[in-house]
N, C-alpha and C positions, 0 to 999 in steps of 0.2 A: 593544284587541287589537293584537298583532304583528302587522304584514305580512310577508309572504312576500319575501323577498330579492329572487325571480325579478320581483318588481314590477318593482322598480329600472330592467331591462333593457329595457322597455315605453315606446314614446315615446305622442306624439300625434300626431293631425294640426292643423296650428295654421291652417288655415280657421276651425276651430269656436270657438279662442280669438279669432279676431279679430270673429266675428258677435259673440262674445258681447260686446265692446267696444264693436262699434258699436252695438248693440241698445240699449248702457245709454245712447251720446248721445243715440239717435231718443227715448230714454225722457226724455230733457231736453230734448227737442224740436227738435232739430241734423236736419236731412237728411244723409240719407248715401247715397251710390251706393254698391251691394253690387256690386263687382269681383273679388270676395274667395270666391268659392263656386263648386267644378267642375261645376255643377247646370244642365242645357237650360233656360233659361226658357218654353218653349213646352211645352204644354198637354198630357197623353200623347193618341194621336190617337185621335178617338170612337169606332173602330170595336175599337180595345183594350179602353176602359174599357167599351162594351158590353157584351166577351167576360167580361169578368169579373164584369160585375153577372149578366149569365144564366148564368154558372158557381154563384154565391149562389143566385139562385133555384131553381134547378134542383136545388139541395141539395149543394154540391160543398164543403162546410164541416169536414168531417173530418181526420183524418190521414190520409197518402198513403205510399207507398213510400218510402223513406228518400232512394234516389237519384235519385228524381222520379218522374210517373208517367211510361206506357211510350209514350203520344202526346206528349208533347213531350221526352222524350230520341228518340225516331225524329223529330222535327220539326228537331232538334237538329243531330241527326249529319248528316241529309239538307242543311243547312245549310250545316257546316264541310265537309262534301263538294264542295258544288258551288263556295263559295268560296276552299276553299284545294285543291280539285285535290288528295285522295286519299280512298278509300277512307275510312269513317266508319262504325261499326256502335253501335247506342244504346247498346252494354252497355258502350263505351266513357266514359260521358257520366254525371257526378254533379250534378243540380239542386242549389244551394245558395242559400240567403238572401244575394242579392248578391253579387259577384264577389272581394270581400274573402277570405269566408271561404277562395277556392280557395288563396288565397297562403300563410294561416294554416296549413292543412290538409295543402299540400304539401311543405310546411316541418315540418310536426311531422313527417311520417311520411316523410323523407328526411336529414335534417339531425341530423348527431348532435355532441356540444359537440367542440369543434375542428375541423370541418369548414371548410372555405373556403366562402363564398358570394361569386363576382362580381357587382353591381350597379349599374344606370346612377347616377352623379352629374354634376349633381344630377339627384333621381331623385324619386318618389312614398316619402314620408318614412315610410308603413308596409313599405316591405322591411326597409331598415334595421334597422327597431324588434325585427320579427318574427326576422331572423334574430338578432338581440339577444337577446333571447328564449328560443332555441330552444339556447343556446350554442354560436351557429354565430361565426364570424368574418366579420366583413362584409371585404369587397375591394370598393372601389369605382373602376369603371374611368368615364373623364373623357368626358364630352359637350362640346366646346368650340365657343365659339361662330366659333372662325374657321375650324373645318369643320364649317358646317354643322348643329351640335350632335348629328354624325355620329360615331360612337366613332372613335380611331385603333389602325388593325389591331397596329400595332408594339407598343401600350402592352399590348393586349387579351392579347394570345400569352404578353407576359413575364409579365404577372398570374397564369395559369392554369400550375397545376400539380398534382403528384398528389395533395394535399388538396382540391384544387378538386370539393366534390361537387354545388354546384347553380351555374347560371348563370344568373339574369334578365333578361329582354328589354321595352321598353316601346317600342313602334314602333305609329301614332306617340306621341311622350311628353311625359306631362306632366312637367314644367311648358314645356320647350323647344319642342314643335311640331315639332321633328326627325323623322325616319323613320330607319331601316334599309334601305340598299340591299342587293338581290338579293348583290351581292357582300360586303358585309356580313354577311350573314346565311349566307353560305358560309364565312366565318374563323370563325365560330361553329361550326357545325358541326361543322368540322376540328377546332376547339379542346376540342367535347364530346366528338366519338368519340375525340380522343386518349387522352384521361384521364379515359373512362368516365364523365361528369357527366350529371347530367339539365338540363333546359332547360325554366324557367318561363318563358311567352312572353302577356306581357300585352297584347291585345288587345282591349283595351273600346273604344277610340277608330279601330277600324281603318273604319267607317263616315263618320268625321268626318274627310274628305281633300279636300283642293282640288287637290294639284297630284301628277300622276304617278298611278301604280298601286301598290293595298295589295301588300305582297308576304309573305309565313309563311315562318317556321322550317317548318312541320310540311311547308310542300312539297318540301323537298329528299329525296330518298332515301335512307332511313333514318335519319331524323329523329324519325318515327313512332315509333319506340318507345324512345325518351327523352325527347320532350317533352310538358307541359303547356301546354293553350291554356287560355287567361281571358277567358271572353270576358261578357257579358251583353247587359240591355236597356237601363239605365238610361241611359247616354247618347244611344243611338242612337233610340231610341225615350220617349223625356223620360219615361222610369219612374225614377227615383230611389226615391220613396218605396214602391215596391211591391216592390224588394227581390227580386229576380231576377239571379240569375248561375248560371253553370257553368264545369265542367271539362271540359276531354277529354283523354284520356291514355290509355297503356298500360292495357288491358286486367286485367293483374296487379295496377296500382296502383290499381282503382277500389275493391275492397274496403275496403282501409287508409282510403282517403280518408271511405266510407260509413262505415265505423266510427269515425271522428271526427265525420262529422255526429251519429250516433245518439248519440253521446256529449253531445253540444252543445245541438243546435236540433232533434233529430228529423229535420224536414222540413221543407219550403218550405208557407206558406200556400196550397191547392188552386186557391182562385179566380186566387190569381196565376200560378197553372202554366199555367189554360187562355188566362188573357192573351196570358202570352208566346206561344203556342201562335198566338194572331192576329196577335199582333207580326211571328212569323218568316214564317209562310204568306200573311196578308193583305197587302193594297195598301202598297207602300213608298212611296207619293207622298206626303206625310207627312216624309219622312227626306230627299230631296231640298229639297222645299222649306225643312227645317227648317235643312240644310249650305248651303242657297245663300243664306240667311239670316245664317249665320254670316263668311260668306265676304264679302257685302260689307261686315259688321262688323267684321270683319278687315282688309280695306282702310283701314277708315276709322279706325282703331284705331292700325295701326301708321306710316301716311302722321302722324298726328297728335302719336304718340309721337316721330316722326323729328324736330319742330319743336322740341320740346321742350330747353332748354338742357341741355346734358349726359346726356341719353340719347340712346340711338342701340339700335334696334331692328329684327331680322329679321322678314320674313313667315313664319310659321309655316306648315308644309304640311299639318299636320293638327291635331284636337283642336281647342278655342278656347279657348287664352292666349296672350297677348301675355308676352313674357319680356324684357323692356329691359335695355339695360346702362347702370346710373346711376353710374355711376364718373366722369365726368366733372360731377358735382354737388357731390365731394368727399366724400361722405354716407356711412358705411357704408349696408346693407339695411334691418337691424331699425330705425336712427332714422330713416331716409324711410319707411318703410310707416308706423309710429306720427305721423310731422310728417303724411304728407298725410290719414289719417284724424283727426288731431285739428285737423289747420289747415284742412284744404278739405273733409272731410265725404267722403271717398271711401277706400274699403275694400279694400288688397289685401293680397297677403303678397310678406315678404321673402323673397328666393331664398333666405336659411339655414333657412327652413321645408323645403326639400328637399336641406338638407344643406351639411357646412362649402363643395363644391364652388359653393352657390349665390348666396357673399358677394360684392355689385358688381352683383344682377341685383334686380328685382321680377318679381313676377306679376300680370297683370292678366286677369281671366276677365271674356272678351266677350260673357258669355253674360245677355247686356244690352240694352235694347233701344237703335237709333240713339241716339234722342235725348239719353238719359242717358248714353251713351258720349260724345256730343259736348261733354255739360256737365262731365263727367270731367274732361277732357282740358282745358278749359279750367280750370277750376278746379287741375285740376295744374301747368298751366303758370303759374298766377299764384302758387301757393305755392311754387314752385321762384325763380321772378324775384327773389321775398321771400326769399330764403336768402341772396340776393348783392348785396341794397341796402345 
């Protein structure tokens, strides 16, 4: 069979190529620390996964409304209301299988071939791909790590112009642990109502914060109706595999978006709608303990990475990766991710997994317990020593 051209444009996410790497050493019997996967290691909490087995029992196994049902988009909106300080009504609000799809979905039904897309590098390697895709033109505006891996207003302004039809936001971002300040998020703005653009504004990680206060696009004044929020469960509430995300947006744009679901996926599996439903309402003690968990892993993560010859590493203010700068190892990315999984048995990715911006960096996802972080790290530092005997 011919493929389709449009393939070509389509990336990956290169997590999945590297588990599959390691999978085949553990198959030859090699230990490997998995550092390599943006996945909560802790358990989704019992009072979820009850919601969802008495959602099964109860007979909740059907198909559902396309854009969720009508108790957890009102669980929803009531949500980003009280969190981001505006106004939220559920007809606003598309349930989707995972917070992926919002980005896909946003992107088709906005983005037409020559369009400009602004997006963070290095950034989450499915924008890119998708506005690739979509025959948008990517514009990638720079996260640096000597501000902060904070955008610079100067760069942001000359980037954007009157092709510029979508802008994306990931605060805080993988792979950096950077945020978006308040005043950040106001050159944005300026920058969208100038030239008419819309504003995808990724917020999966805005739970996962240790230092300062989350802050939204969507709360600035007249924001609202040009932006999309991404938000879901799967980080904040260790659902990954149950496949929960949403959007919230202009009112106008929820049709479009439903008519790509119905196109696609139909709908979100029911039991997992009444889940999230416990996720958003029920006890968050669970999400605290799970981020104070994270945070002294982060501590210990990046104090460890600081030892290490030729990296040198920020604390990260949200999310959980550690993002190092290995440039003083002499190494490109891709041959130290490859050297420390095949020489020390530990799993990350090279920062060019999030783009040409990301060459000189790793990633390492803490979402690890202690111990094995601490055997990491050791083990990293003795195959780094070994580079320079």
């Amino acid at each position: 069979m011919k493929i389709a051209q449009r393939m070509n444009r389509l990336g990956t996410e290169s997590a999945f190529e590297v588990l599959v790497k390691a999978k085949a050493l553990e198959a030859q019997g090699r230990e490997v620390i998995h550092l390599e996967f943006g996945e909560p290691d802790f358990p989704t909490p019992e009072n979820i996964v009850a919601a969802g087995i008495r959602a099964l029992k109860d007979g909740k196994t059907k198909y559902t409304p396309t854009a969720g049902i009508p108790e957890l988009r009102e669980a929803i909106a009531r949500h980003v209301s009280e969190t981001r300080g505006v106004n939220v009504s559920a007809d606003q609000v598309v349930v989707t299988p995972g917070a992926k799809p919002i980005m896909f979905f946003a992107m088709l039904a906005l983005v037409e071939a020559g369009d400009e897309v602004l997006y963070p590098a290095p950034g989450f390697p499915i924008y890119e791909s998708v506005i690739n895709y979509c025959g948008g033109i990517p514009v990638p505006y720079h996260l640096r790590e000597e501000n902060a891996f904070r955008f610079d207003a100067d760069e942001f302004r000359a980037k954007a112009n009157s092709k510029t039809k979508l802008i994306i936001l990931n605060s805080p971002e993988n792979p950096t642990g950077g945020m978006f300040e308040p005043a950040d998020l106001q050159v944005v703005a300026q920058v969208a109502q100038k030239y008419v653009a819309a504003v995808l504004t990724d917020e999966i990680y805005s739970r996962v914060l240790y230092d300062g206060a989350f802050s939204s696009l969507l709360s600035i004044p007249g924001m609202a109706e040009r932006t999309i929020l991404l938000d879901g469960c799967s980080k904040t509430y260790a659902m990954t595999g149950w496949r929960i995300g949403w959007g919230v947006m202009p009112q106008y744009l929820v049709p479009h978006i439903t008519r790509l679901q119905v196109n696609s996926n139909s709908c979100v599996a029911s039991m997992t709608q009444y889940a999230a439903i416990e996720a958003l309402t029920g006890p968050q003690d669970a999400v605290g303990k799970m981020v104070a968990a994270f945070q002294a892993r982060r501590d210990v993560i990046i104090d460890g990475l600081n030892t290490i010859p030729g990296f040198r590493c920020q604390k990260p203010r949200g999310a959980f990766y550690a993002f190092p700068n290995i440039t003083g190892t002499g190494w490109d990315s891709r041959r130290l991710a490859d050297y420390l999984l095949n020489e020390a048995g530990v799993a990350c990715l090279s920062g060019t997994a999030f783009g040409d911006a990301g060459e000189g960096y790793l990633r390492f996802s803490y979402a690890n317990s202690l111990e094995n972080i601490r055997k990491a790290l050791e083990r990293i530092r003795e195959a780094v020593i070994k580079i320079h005997d």
